[in-house]
C-alpha positions, 0 to 999 in steps of 0.5 A: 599566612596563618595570622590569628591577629591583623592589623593595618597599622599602630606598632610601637614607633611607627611614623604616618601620616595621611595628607587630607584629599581636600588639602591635596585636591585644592592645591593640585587644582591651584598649582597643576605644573607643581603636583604633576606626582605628589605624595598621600600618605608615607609611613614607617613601621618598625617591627610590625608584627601582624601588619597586614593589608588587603587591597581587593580592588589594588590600588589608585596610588603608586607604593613604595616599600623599603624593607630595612630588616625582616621579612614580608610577603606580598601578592599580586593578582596570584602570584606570590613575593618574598621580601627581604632586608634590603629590597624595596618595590615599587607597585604602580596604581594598579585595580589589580587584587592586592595584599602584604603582610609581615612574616610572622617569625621575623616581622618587617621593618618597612619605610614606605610612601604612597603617590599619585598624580593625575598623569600617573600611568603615563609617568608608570609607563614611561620608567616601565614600572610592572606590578609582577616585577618583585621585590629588587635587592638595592645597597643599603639605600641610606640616602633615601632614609635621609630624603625619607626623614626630611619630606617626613619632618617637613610634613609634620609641620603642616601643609603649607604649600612650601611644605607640600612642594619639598615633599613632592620635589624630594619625591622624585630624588627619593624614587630616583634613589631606588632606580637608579642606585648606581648614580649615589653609589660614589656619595654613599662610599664617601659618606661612609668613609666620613661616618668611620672617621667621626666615629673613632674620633668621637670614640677618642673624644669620649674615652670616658664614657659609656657608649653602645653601638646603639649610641654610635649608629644613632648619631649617623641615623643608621640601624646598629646592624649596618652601622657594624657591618660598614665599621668592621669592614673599614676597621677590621673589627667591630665597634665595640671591640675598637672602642674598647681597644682605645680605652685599654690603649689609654689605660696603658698610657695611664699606667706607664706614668705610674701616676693614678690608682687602677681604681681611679684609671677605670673610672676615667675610663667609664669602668665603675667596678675596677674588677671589671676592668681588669678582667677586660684589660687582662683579656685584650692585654694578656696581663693585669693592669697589676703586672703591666704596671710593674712590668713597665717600671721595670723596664723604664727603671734599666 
C-alpha cells in the first residue's frame, strides 16, 4: 500500500453525506414497516488519491462500492481484492477486520452507499451476501447512477420523512441493479439507442458551435470514456470524428452554393482561424475548400 498520505475523504468534487443517527433512530421507531433497511451515509469520490479506510473491528452497515474508473484494494480479515472500472461489492455488516484504499498510481473513482436496518443479517442472508466474495464485474450500471443521483438530490434537501422514504425505497432498486443486472439490461440498450440518436441530432442542431465530448456526455450524465465507447460502437467512429464530419459535410453544402467566403463558412461552422478549417476540411475531404469549390463549379457549369 505504501501511502505516505491517508485520507477518509475531502477530494475535489466529492458528494457526502452522513444522515444524524438521531433523525434516523427517531423515524425507525416511529415507522418500523418503512425502514426495515434504509441508508446512513452515501458518497461519491471522484479521483480520490490517498483515500484510505480502516475498519478494525468491520463494520455494522452493509457497503456498497461502484468503481467507475481506476483502481482500489480492499481486505478482508487476510484476504486481499483488486478493484477495478466496472466492478462493484457489496460488503455485508460484518466485526470482521476491514480496510480499502485507492491504488496510488490510478486512483479510484468510487460511488458508494452505506445501510443498515434492525433485521440486517437476515436481509444479508437471505441474498446470500459473503464479505469473502470479491469485487463482481457488472456492464456499466448507468441505471444505478441515475437512482444513485436521485436519492442524492432528495437527501440534500432535507430529511423529511417523504424524503427518507424515497432514499430507502429507491435503495432497494439501486442494490436490485447490482445483483441482478440481467433484468435492466433491455432498458439499458434502448437508453443507449436514445442516447445516440439525441446526440447527433444535437450535433445537426448545433453545427455551429464548439462541443467536447466532455459536453455530449455530460448532457446524458455519462463519463466521456464510456459515453465514446457506446458512440463508436453504434456509429463506427468516435464522437468527435462524427462531428467533425457533419461540419465538413455543411461546408460542403456551403461551398457548392458558391454563396459565402471560406472565411465566413468556418465561422459558421464555429472555426474561428480559417486556416484552421481548412487544414481540417482538406484532412477529412482530401482537397482544399479552395479546390472543392472550384471543382464543383465546374462541374455544375457542363
Amino acid at each position: 500500500m505504501g501511502n505516505s498520505f491517508k485520507r477518509k475523504d475531502g477530494f475535489d468534487g466529492e458528494k457526502l453525506i452522513s444522515i444524524p443517527q438521531k433523525v434516523l433512530t427517531d423515524y425507525v421507531k416511529r415507522y418500523p414497516a418503512l425502514f426495515n433497511i434504509y441508508i446512513t451515509h452515501i458518497g461519491y469520490f471522484p479521483k480520490a488519491s490517498y483515500h484510505y479506510k480502516e475498519r478494525r473491528r468491520g463494520c455494522v452497515d452493509n457497503i456498497l462500492i461502484y468503481c467507475l474508473k481506476g483502481k482500489g484494494y480492499y481486505i478482508i480479515d487476510k484476504k486481499k481484492f483488486e478493484v477495478t472500472p466496472n466492478q462493484f461489492l457489496l460488503l455485508p455488516a460484518t466485526d470482521e477486520y476491514m480496510r480499502y484504499w485507492a491504488d496510488e498510481a490510478d486512483p479510484w473513482t468510487i460511488y458508494w452507499v452505506h445501510f443498515t436496518g434492525d433485521n440486517i443479517a437476515n436481509f444479508n442472508s437471505s441474498l446470500n451476501l459473503n464479505i469473502f466474495k470479491g469485487p463482481v464485474p457488472i456492464p456499466f450500471n448507468n441505471k444505478a447512477l441515475d437512482i444513485w443521483n436521485n436519492i442524492y438530490q432528495n437527501l440534500e434537501m432535507g430529511y423529511s420523512i417523504e424524503n427518507l422514504c424515497n432514499a430507502t425505497f429507491c435503495l432497494y432498486n439501486l442494490v436490485a441493479t447490482f445483483l441482478f443486472p440481467d433484468k435492466h439490461i433491455v432498458s439499458e440498450q434502448v437508453e443507449t439507442e436514445d442516447i445516440i440518436t439525441a446526440t447527433i441530432l444535437n450535433m445537426k442542431q448545433n453545427i455551429e458551435k464548439k462541443m467536447t465530448v466532455d459536453d455530449m456526455a455530460g448532457q446524458h450524465r455519462l463519463s466521456s470514456s464510456h459515453f465514446s465507447s457506446l458512440f463508436r460502437k453504434a456509429t463506427g467512429m468516435p464522437p468527435m470524428d462524427y462531428f467533425i464530419h457533419l461540419k465538413m459535410q455543411k461546408a460542403c453544402q456551403f461551398l457548392y452554393a458558391n454563396e459565402a467566403k471560406i472565411k465566413t463558412i468556418a465561422l459558421d461552422l464555429g472555426y474561428d482561424d480559417p486556416y484552421y478549417f481548412s487544414r481540417v476540411f482538406k484532412k477529412y475531404m482530401g482537397m482544399s475548400p479552395e479546390q472543392y469549390k472550384l471543382t464543383t463549379n465546374i462541374r455544375s457549369a457542363v
